[in-house]
C-alpha positions in Angstrom: -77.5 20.5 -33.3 -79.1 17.7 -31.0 -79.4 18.6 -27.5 -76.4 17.4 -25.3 -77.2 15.6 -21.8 -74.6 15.5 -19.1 -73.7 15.2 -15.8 -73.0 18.5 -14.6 -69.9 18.7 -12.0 -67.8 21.4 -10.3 -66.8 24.1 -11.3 -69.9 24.5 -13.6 -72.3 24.1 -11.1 -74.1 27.5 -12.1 -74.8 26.5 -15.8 -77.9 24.5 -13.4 -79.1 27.6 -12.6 -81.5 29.6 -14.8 -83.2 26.0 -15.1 -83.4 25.0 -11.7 -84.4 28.4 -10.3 -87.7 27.8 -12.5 -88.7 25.3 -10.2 -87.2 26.6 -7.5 -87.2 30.6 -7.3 -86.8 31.3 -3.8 -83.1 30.7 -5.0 -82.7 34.3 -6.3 -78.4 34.4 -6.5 -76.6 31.8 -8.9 -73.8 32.3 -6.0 -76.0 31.1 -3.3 -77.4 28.2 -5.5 -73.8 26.9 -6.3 -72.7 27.4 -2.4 -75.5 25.4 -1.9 -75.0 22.6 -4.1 -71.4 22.3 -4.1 -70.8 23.3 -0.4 -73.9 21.0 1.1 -75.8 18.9 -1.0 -72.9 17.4 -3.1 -71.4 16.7 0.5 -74.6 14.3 1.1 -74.6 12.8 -2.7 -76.2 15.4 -4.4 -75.7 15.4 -8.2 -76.9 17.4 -11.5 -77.3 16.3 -14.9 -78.5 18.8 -17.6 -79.6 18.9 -20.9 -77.9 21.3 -23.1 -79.2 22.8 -26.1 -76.1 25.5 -27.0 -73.3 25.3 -25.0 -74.6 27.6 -22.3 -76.6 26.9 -19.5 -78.9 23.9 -19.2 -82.2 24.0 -20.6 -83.5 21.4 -18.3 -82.1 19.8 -15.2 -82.1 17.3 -12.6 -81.0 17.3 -9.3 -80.6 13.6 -7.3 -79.3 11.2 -4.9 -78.7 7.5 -4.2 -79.9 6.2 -0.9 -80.8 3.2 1.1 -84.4 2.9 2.8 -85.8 -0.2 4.7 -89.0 0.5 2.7 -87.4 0.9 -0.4 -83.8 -0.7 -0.1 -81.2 1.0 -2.8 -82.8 3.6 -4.3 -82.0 6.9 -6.6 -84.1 9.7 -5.3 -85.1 12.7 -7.8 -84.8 15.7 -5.4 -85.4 18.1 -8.5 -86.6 18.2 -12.3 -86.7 21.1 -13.8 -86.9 22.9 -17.9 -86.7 26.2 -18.5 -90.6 27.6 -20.0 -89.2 28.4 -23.3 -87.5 25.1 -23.8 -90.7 22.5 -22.2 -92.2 19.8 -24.8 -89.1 19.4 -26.3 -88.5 16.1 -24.3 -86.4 17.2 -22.1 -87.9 16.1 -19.1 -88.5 12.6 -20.5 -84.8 12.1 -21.3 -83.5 12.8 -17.9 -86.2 10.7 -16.2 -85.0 7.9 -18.9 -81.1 8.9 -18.0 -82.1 8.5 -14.2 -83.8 5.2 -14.9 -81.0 4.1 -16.2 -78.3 5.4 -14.0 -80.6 4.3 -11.1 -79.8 0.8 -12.9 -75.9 1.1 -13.6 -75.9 1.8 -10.0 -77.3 -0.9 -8.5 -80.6 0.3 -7.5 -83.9 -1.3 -6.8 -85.8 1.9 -7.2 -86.7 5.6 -8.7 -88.1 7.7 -6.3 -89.7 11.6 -6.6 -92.1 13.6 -4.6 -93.9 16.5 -6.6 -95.8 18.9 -5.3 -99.9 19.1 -6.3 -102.3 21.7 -7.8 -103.2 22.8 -11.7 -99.5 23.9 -12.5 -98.5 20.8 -12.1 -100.6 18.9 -14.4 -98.3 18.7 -17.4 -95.1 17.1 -14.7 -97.6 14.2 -13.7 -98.4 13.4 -17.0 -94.9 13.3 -17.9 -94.5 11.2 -14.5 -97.3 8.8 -15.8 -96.0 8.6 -18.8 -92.5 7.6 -18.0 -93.5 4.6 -15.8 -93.9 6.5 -12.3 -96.9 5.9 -10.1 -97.8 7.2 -7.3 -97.5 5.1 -4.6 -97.7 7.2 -1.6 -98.7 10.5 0.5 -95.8 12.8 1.8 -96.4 14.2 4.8 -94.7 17.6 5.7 -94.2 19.8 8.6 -92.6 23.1 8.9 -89.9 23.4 12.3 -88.8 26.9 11.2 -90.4 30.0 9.7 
């Protein structure tokens, strides 16, 4: 059976979850993560798309947002991308980058935006990145208001 990619939409916001909490595992309740999403960040534009190998949760998903920038104009802004460790080079990761790319297009935007974070782990995402078309084309600067 060929994996399925879809947009993922309430109420199954917490077939995102085993995937996403791979990239983001301070998230350690699927209730918090779908309060979260569907309570907050779906308020501000947030959306998921997953790709689904059986018809349980996501193998691999992505979490993102269309904006509007004076540096960047229209724009669709990756806020997450994330596979699961058993299901990574299967080309997941590729076809929702390619989905984005072209949803970022069907929407009427001028650009694909992520920020990912740096170090050895994150070797194999940047060549993905590189390999999909994505440069990187600027430092992101941080700082922490709360513990």
């Amino acid at each position: 059976m060929a994996a399925e990619l879809r947009e993922i939409l309430p109420p199954d916001t917490a077939l995102a979850y085993p995937a996403m909490q791979a990239l983001r595992p301070h998230f350690e309740d699927e209730s918090v993560f779908v309060a979260r999403v569907d309570e907050v960040q779906r308020g501000e534009g947030y959306r998921l798309a997953g790709v689904f190998e059986e018809p349980q949760h996501a193998v691999a998903v992505a979490g993102f947002r269309v904006g509007h920038m004076l540096a960047w104009g229209r724009f669709l802004y990756v806020d997450d991308l994330s596979t699961l460790a058993e299901a990574r080079r299967r080309g997941h990761g590729r076809r929702l980058l390619e989905w984005l790319a072209e949803e970022a297009q069907r929407l009427g935007c001028d650009q694909l935006h992520l920020d990912s974070g740096v170090g050895p782990d994150r070797s194999d995402a940047h060549r993905l990145y590189f390999n999909t078309g994505l440069s990187i084309s600027s430092f992101h600067f941080a700082r922490r208001l709360r513990p």
